[in-house]
C-alpha positions in Angstrom: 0.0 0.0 0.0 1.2 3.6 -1.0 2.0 6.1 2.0 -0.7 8.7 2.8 1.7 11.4 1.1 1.6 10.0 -2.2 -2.0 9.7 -2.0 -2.5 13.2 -1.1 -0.3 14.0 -4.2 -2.4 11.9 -6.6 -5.6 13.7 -5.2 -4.0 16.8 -5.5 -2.8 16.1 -8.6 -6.3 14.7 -10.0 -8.2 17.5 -9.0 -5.8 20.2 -10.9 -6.6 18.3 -14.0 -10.1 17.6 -13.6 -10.3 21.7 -13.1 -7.9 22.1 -16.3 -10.8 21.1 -18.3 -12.4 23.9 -17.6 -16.4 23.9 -17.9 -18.3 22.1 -20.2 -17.9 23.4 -23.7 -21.1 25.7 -25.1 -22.3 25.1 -28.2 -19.9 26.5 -30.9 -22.6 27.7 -33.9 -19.8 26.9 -36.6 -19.9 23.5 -35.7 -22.6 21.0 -36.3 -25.1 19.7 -33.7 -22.9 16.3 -34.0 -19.4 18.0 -33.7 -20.8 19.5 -30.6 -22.2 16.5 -29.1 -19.2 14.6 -30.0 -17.4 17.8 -28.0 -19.3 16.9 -24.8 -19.0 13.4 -25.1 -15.5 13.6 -25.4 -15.4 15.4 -22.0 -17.6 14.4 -20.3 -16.0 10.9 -20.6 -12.8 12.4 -19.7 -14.6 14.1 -16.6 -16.2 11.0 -15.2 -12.4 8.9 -15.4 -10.8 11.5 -13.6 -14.0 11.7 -11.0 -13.7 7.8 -11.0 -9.9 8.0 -10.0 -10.6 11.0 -7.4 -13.1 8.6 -6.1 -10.6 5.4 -6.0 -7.8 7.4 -4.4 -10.0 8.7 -1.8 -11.3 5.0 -0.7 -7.3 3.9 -0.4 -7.0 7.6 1.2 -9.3 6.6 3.9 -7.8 2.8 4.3 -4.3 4.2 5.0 -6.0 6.9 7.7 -8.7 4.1 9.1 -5.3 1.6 9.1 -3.1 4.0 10.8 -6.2 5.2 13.6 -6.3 1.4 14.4 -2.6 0.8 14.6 -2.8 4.1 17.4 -5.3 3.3 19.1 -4.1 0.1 20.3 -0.7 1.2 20.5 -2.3 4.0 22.5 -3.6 1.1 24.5 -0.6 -0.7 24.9 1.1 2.2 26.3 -1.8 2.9 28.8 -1.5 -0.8 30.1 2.1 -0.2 30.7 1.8 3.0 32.7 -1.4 1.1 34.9 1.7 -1.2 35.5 4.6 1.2 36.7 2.3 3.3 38.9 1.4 -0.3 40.6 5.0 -0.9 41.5 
């Protein structure tokens, strides 16, 4: 599994290029209706893969945190045991 750094940096970096496409492109009148529905398709296609990778990085985003919140928690634990045990000495 990737560190929570790099997935930060993939988020980041998903999100700058999802807003580098800019809105949805207007109807243009020189082109055809098709042209301009081809237009749309074309980005809205590339929209939805860059939402669908946003979406996938956050999931293993929140695995590494939910992971990590476990591991301190019981280490937290751990360490609570072992001060019950000094201050009973």
């Amino acid at each position: 599994m990737s560190n929570i750094a790099e997935q930060r940096q993939r988020l980041q970096s998903l999100l700058v290029k999802l807003n580098n496409l800019g809105p949805i492109p207007d109807d243009i009148d020189q082109f055809t209706i098709n042209a301009n529905n081809i237009r749309k398709n074309d980005y809205l296609v590339q929209y939805n893969q860059i939402q669908s990778e946003i979406i996938d990085t956050y999931g293993l985003y929140v695995e590494f945190l939910e992971d990590n919140t476990t591991s301190l928690l019981k280490l937290h634990g751990k360490m609570l045991d072992i001060i019950k045990v000094q201050t009973a000495r």
